[in-house]
Legacy VTK file of the C-alpha trace (Angstrom):
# vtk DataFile Version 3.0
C-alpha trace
ASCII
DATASET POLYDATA
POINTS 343 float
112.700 94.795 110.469
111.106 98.106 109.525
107.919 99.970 110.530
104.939 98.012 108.602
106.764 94.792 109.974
107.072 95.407 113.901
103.059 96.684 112.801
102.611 92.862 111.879
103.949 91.770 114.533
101.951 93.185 117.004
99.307 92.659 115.343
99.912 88.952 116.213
100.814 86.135 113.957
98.700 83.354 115.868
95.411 82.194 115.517
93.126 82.397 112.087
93.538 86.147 111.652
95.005 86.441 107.889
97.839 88.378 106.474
94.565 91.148 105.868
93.357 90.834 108.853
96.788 91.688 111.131
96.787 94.709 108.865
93.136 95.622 110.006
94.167 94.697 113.306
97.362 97.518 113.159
95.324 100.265 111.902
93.061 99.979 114.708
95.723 99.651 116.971
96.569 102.796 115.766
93.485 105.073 115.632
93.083 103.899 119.212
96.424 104.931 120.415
95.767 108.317 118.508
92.722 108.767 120.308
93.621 107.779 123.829
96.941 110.495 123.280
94.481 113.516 122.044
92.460 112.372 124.827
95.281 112.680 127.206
96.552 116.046 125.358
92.761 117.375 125.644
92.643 116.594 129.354
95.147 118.975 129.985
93.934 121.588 127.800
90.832 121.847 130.303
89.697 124.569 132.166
87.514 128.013 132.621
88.682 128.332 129.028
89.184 125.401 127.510
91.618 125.595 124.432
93.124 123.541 121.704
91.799 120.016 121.617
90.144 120.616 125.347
88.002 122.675 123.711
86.981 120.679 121.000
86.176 117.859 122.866
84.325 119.877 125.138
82.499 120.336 122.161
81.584 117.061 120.911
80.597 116.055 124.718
78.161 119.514 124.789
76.644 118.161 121.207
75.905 114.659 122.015
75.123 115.785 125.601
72.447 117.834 123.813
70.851 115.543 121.864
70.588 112.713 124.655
68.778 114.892 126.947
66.384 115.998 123.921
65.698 112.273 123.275
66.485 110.662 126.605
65.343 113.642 129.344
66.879 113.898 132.473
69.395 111.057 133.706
70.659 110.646 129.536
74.587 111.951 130.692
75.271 108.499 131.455
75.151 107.308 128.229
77.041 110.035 126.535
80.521 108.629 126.570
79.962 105.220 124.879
78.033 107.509 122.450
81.090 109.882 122.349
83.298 106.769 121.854
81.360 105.431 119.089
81.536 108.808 117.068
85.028 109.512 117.913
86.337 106.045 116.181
84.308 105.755 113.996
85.168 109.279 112.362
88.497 109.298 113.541
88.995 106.042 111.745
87.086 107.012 108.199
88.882 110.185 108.097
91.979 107.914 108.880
92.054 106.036 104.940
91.777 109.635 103.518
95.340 110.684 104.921
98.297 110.947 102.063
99.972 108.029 104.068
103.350 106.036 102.536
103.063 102.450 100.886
104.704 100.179 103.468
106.965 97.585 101.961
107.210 94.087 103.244
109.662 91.483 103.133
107.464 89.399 101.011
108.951 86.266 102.162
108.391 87.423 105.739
104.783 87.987 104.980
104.152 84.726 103.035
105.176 82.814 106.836
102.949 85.156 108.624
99.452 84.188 106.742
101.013 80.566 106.492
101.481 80.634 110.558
98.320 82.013 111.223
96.293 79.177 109.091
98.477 75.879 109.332
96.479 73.259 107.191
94.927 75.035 104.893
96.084 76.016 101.547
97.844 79.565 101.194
97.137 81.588 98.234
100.271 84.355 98.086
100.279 87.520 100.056
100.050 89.239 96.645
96.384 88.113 95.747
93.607 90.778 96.046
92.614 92.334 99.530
89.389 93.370 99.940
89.491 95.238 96.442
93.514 95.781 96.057
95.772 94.039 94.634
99.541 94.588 96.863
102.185 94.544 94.195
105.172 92.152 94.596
108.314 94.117 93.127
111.727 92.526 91.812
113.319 93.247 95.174
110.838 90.418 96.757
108.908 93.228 98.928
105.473 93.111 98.992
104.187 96.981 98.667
100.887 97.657 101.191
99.028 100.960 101.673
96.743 101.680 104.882
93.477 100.452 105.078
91.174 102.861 107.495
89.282 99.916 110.616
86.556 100.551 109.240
86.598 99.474 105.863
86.204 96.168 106.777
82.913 94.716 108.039
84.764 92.695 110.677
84.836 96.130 112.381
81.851 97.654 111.517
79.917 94.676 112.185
82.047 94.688 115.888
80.980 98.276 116.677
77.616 97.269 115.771
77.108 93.749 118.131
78.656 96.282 121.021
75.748 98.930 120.224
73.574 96.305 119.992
75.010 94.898 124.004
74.925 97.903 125.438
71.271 99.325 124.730
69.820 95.996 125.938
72.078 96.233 129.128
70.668 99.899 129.430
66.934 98.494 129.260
67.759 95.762 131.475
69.317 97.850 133.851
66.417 100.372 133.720
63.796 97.634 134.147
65.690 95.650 136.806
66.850 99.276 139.283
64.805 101.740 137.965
66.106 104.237 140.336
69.279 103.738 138.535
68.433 105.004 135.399
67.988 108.581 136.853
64.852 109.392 135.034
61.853 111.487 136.750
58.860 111.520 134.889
55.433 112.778 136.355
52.810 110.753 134.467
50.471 112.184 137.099
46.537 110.963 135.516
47.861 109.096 133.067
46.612 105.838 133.776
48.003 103.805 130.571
51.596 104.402 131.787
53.475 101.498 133.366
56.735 101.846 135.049
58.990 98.609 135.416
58.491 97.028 139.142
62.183 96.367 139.352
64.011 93.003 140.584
62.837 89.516 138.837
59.850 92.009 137.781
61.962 94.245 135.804
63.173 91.663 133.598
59.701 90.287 132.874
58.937 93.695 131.674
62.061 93.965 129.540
61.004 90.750 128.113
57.502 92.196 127.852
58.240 94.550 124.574
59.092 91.362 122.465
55.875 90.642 122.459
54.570 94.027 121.633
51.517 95.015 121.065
50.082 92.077 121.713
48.437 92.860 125.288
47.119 95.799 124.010
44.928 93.389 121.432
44.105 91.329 124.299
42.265 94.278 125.868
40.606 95.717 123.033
39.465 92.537 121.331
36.429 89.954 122.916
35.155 86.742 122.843
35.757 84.621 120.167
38.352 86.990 118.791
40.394 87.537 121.319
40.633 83.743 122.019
41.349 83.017 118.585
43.204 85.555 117.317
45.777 86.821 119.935
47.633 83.946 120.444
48.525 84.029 116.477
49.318 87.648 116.553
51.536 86.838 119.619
53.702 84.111 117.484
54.003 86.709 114.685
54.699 90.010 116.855
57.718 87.819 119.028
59.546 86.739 115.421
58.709 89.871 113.825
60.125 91.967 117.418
63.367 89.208 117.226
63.855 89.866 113.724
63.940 94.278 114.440
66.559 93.037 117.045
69.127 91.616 114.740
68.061 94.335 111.929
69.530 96.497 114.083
73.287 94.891 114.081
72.759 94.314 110.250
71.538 97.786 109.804
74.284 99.775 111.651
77.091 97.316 110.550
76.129 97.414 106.410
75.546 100.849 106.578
79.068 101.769 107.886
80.686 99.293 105.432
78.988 99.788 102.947
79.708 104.053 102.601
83.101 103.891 103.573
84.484 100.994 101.826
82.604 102.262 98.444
84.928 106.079 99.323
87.630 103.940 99.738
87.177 102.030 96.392
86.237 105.184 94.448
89.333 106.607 96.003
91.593 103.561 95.074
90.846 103.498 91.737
90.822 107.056 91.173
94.637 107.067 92.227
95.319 103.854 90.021
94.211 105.506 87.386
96.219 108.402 88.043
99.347 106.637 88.019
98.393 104.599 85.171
98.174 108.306 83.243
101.344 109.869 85.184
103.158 106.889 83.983
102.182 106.787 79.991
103.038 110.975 80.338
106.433 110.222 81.418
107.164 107.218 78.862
105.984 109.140 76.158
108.033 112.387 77.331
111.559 109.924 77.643
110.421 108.781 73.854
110.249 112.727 72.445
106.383 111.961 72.263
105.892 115.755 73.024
102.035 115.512 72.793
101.111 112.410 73.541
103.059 113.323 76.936
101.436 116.584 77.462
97.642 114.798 76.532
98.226 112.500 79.374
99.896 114.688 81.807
96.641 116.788 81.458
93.978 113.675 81.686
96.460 112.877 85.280
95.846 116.475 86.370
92.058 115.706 85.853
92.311 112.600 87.392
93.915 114.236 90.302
91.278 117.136 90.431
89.039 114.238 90.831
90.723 112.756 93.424
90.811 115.869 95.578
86.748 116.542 95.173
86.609 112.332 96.498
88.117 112.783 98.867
86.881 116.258 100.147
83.907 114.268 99.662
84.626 111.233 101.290
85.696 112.950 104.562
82.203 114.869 104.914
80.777 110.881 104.233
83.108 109.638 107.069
81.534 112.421 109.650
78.063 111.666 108.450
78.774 108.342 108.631
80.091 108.635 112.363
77.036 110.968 113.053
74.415 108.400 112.067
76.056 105.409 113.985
76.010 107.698 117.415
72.401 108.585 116.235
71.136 105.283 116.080
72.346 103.953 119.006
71.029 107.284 120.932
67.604 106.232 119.536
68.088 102.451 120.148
68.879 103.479 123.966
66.293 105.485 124.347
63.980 103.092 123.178
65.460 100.757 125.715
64.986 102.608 128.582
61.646 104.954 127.729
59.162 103.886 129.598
56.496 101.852 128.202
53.025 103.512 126.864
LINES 1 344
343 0 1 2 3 4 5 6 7 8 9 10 11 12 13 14 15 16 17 18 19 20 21 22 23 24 25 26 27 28 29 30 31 32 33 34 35 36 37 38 39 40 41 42 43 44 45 46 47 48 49 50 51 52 53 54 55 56 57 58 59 60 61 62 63 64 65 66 67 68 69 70 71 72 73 74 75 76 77 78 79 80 81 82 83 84 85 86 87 88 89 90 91 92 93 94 95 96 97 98 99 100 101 102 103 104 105 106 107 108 109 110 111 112 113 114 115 116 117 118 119 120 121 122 123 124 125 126 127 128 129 130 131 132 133 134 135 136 137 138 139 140 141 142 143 144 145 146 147 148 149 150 151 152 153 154 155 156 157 158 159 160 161 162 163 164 165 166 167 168 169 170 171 172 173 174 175 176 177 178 179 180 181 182 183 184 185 186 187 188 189 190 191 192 193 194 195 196 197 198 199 200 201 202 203 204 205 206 207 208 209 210 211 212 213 214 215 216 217 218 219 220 221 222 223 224 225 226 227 228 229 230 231 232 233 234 235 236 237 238 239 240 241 242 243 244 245 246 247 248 249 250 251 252 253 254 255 256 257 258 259 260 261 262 263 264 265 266 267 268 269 270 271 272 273 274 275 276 277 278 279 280 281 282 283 284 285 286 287 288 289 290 291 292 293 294 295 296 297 298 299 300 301 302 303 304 305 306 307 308 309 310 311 312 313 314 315 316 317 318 319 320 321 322 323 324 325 326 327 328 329 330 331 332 333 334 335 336 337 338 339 340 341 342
């Protein structure tokens, strides 16, 4: 049993994940376990002066520490390490499917019985069909040849990191609305007599449920009569679907975005070193031929290729850090719109 099988195996063989999936499930296994050791490593580095990794997390915490109190105010340290959590997986995982990592190979007999375990009654197609965009290649030697796939090029992660964004700002407003001492925020609103601050308790939630229904009492007050009678309680029907529907936007919105950049790097990158083999390959038959030429033409369209390759993926690792960035962006604004208070 080599490397990329004990991988499989932890992964777990049981239940309807798919011969894909346990590989998903690995790679994240492993991004984690990277990140919990540098986090380890970095605690030690930690001091007057931090150094080495202690300093860099220091900081990534100082950054995002920086932008929640710009956009949160006093109180918005709380919420920096699920912020710093999202960011650090997210880019530690894109930047992840740019290393220069080995092709694992298989036993593809071995992997055949895995994604036949793990979906009893249903028809297999082979371990060597396409996955998510590549196609594993069964040699002579029955092994079937696999190359890492980065978490978050599938959506089943992205759209994962998103539904736990999603959780966790509504906890934060429900928390704020239900103990607002909790939240640590100390606003003087002094005069200002069209702020409202959450009662707290049973109250709280009310108010929490309150912004689904947005802006309706505020059309209440300024309309009369007829108008009011008639027309709020249609606007109020609209605003709660049209409120729901921002809710699940949300989830859709950070989870396709994710996907959507870093499995298109990873694509552009696949192909790019296809086709660079493809060339590599055709230079070297032509050169064990005495096709002098033809050998040196393709060697030279593979050194292209390759030149390629390096700007993709110089570019795809400043796409995996924006990427990160705008995911710990969002859900700073999403939480801060949870727990602002109401105007």
């Amino acid at each position: 049993m080599n490397f990329a099988t004990m991988l499989l195996a932890a992964a777990g063989s049981h239940g309807s994940f798919s011969f894909h999936h346990q590989l998903i499930v690995a790679s994240t296994v492993i991004v984690v376990t990277v990140l919990i050791l540098l986090g380890v490593l970095a605690r030690g580095q930690i001091g007057i002066v931090p150094r080495g990794f202690g300093a860099a997390f220091e900081h990534v915490f100082d950054w995002i520490d920086g932008l929640s109190q710009d956009m949160i105010g006093p109180g918005s340290r709380q919420y920096v390490p699920i912020l710093m959590s999202f960011f650090l997986f997210i880019l530690a995982s894109n930047w992840s499917g740019l290393l220069p990592l080995p092709v694992f190979n298989v036993d593809s007999a071995y992997a055949s019985q895995l994604s036949a375990h793990s979906n009893e009654g249903h028809a297999q197609p082979d371990p060597a069909t396409v996955i998510e965009g590549e196609t594993p290649v069964e040699s002579e030697d029955h092994h079937l040849h696999f190359a890492y796939e980065a978490p978050t090029v599938s959506f089943n992660t992205t759209l994962a990191l998103a539904v736990i964004s999603f959780l966790a700002f509504n906890f934060y407003g429900i928390k704020k609305n239900v103990m607002p001492s909790a939240g640590g925020h100390h606003h003087d609103h002094e005069g200002d007599e069209h702020h409202a601050h959450s009662s707290g308790g049973i109250g709280g939630i009310f108010t929490w449920l309150g912004h689904f229904i947005q802006p309706t009492p505020m059309l209440w007050n300024s309309l009369e009569g007829v108008a009011r009678y008639a027309l709020v309680p249609l606007l109020l029907v609209l605003f709660l679907c049209l409120n729901i529907v921002e809710e699940v936007a949300r989830i859709l919105s950070l989870s396709i975005r994710l996907f959507g950049n870093i499995s298109g790097e990873h694509s552009v990158k696949v192909n790019l070193l296809g086709v660079l083999g493809k060339f590599l390959n055709q230079s070297l038959s032509a050169l064990k031929v005495g096709g002098i030429g033809s050998g040196v033409f393709h060697f030279g369209l593979a050194g292209l290729i390759w030149g390629a390759s390096v700007f993709a993926t110089l570019l795809g690792a400043l796409a995996g850090f924006i990427q990160a960035m705008v995911f710990m962006i969002l859900s700073l604004v999403y939480i801060a719109h949870a727990v602002a208070d109401e105007h």
